[in-house]
N, C-alpha and C positions, 0 to 999 in steps of 0.2 A: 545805490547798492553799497554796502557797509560789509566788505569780505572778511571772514574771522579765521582764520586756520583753528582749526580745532585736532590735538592727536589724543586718541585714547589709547591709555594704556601703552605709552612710546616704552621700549625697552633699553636703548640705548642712547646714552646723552649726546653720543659723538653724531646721530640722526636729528637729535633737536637741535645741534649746531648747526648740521647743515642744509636744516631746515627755517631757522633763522636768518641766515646768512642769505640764502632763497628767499626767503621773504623780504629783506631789504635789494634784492637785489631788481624785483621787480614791484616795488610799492606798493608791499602789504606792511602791516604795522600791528594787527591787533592778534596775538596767540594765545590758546586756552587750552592749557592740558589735565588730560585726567588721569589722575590715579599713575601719571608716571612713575618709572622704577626709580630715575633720580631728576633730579633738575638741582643741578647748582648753576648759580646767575653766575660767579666767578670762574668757573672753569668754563661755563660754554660762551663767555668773552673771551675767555684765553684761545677759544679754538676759531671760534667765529667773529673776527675782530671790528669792533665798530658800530656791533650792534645792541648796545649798552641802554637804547633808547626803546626799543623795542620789547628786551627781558625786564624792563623796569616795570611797564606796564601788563607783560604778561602774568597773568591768573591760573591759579593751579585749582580742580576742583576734584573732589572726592568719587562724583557719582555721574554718569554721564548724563542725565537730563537737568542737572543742575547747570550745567554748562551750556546746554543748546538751548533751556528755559524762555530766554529774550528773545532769541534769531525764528524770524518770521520764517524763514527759509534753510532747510538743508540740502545738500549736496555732499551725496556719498561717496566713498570711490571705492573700488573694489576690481578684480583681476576673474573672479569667479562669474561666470553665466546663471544668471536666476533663471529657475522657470515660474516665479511668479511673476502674475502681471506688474509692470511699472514702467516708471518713467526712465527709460535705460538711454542711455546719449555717449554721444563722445564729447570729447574735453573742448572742441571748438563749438560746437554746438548748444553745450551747457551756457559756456562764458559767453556768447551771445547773447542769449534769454537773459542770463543774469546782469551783464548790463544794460539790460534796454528797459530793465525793472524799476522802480520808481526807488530812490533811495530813502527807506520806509528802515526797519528795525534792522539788526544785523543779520547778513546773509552767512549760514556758516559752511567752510568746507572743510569735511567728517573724516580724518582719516586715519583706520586701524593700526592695531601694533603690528612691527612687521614681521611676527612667525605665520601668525591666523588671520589677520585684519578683521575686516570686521564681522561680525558676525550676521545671521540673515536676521534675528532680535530687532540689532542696532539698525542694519538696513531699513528695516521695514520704519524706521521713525526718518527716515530720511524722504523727502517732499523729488526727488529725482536722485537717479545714480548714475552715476561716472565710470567707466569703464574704458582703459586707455588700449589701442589696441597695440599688442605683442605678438610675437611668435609664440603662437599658442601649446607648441612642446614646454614654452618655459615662462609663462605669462608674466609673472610676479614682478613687478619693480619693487626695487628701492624706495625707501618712501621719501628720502630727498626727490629722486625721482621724477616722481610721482608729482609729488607737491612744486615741483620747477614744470613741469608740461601745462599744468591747470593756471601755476602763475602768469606763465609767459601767453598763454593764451588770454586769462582776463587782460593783460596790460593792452594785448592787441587790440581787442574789443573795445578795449576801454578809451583806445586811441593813444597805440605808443605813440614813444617819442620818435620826430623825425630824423631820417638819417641826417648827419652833417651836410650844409649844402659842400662844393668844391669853392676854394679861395678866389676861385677863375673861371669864368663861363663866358663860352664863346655861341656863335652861330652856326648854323649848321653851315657847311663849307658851300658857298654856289657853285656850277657845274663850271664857271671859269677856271678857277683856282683847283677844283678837280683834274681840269685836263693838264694843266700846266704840270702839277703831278705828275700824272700818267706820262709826261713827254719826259717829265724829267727822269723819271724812274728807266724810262725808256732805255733815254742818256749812257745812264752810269749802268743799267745793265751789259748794254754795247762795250760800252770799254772796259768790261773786266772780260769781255769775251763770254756771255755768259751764253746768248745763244747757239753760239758751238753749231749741231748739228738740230738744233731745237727751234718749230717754226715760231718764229719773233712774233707773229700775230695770234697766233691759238695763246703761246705766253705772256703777252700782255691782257688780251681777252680774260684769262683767268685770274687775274693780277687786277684787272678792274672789279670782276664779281668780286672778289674776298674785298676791296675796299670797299665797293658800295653796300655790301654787308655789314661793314665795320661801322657804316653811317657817321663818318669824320665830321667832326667839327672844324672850324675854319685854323685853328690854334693849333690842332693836330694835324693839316694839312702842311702848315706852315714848317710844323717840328721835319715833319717824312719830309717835303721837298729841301731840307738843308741839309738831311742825310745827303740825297740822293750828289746834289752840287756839292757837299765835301768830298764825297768819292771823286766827283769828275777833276776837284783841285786837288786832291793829294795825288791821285796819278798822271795831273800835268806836272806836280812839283819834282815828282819822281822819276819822273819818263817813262812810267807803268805803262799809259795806258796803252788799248792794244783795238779794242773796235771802235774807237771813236772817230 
């Protein structure tokens, strides 16, 4: 699959910057506009910085089926309910099909100016349409928008990138190192006087559930139990403590 943003008739350039900018941000590269109000390559670098590689290659065309001509495939997008029959989907659903497609001629995705979008004409050349769901008092998106929901869903499909691993990984903590915890927490609770008038056991009982939900690692057992033994050394060093 070969994704093309395509805008027809974009009215504001400050949209195809940050509709650029959206596109490098989720590893799209190839844009075709038609019949926009302006495109200057030099100001929407000045807005959209960095994306110098992408407006180089982007193509401007006069008429809209000159632009969709090659793409085996469209993908409309639109805020409006048709009542004609079609291929109507949401934005995960589309970009699933579309990457599971064979990656054959360019797949394009269609999307209007933003007073009207697209019109039912234009729709009606579109092989499925996209419909993002809103609060339907005020459906309209933006068509940066618009065009960051569809990207950030193909990249999914596409198999984002993974999250960072951590610099550090431990094991899960064994129930030894658990209890030694739990005694030690015990500890330093004691000697701030913490259970007062409060029974020590229903309080530790619940003090174990939120750990064992917390599902510690051996490194984070470690951290909590050196809390727990500073408390009990700074109120020997003090003469603080008081239930110990």
């Amino acid at each position: 699959m070969i994704p093309v943003v395509v805008l027809h008739r974009t009215q504001d350039l400050v949209n195809i910057a940050s509709v650029v900018r959206i596109m490098k941000n989720f590893e799209l590269d190839s844009l075709r506009l038609v019949a926009p109000v302006e495109f200057d390559v030099y100001r929407i670098e000045g807005i959209a910085h960095k994306t110098g590689d992408i407006l180089r290659r982007a193509r401007v065309f006069e008429a809209l089926d000159e632009a969709l001509a090659d793409c085996r495939h469209v993908v409309g997008f639109t805020a409006r309910g048709r009542t004609a029959k079609g291929n109507v989907e949401r934005p995960r659903e589309a970009a699933e099909a579309l990457a599971a497609a064979p990656a054959l001629a360019p797949v394009a995705l269609l999307f209007g100016p933003e007073d009207t979008g697209l019109t039912n004409a234009e729709l009606d050349r579109c092989h499925r349409v996209v419909t993002i769901p809103t609060n339907p008092r005020y459906a309209s998106l933006n068509l940066a928008q618009a065009v960051a929901i569809m990207a950030y869903e193909l990249l999914v499909a596409r198999g984002a990138l993974p999250l960072k691993r951590p610099r550090r990984t431990a094991a899960p903590a064994p129930q030894e190192q658990l209890e030694r915890l739990f005694a030690d927490a015990g500890h330093a609770l004691a000697a701030i006087d913490f259970f007062k008038t409060r029974t020590t056991t229903a309080v530790m009982r619940t003090l174990r559930a939120v750990l064992h939900r917390s599902a510690l690692d051996s490194r984070e057992v470690k951290l909590a139990r050196a809390m727990c033994i500073e408390v009990l050394r700074f109120l020997a060093r003090t003469g603080r403590a008081t239930g110990a």
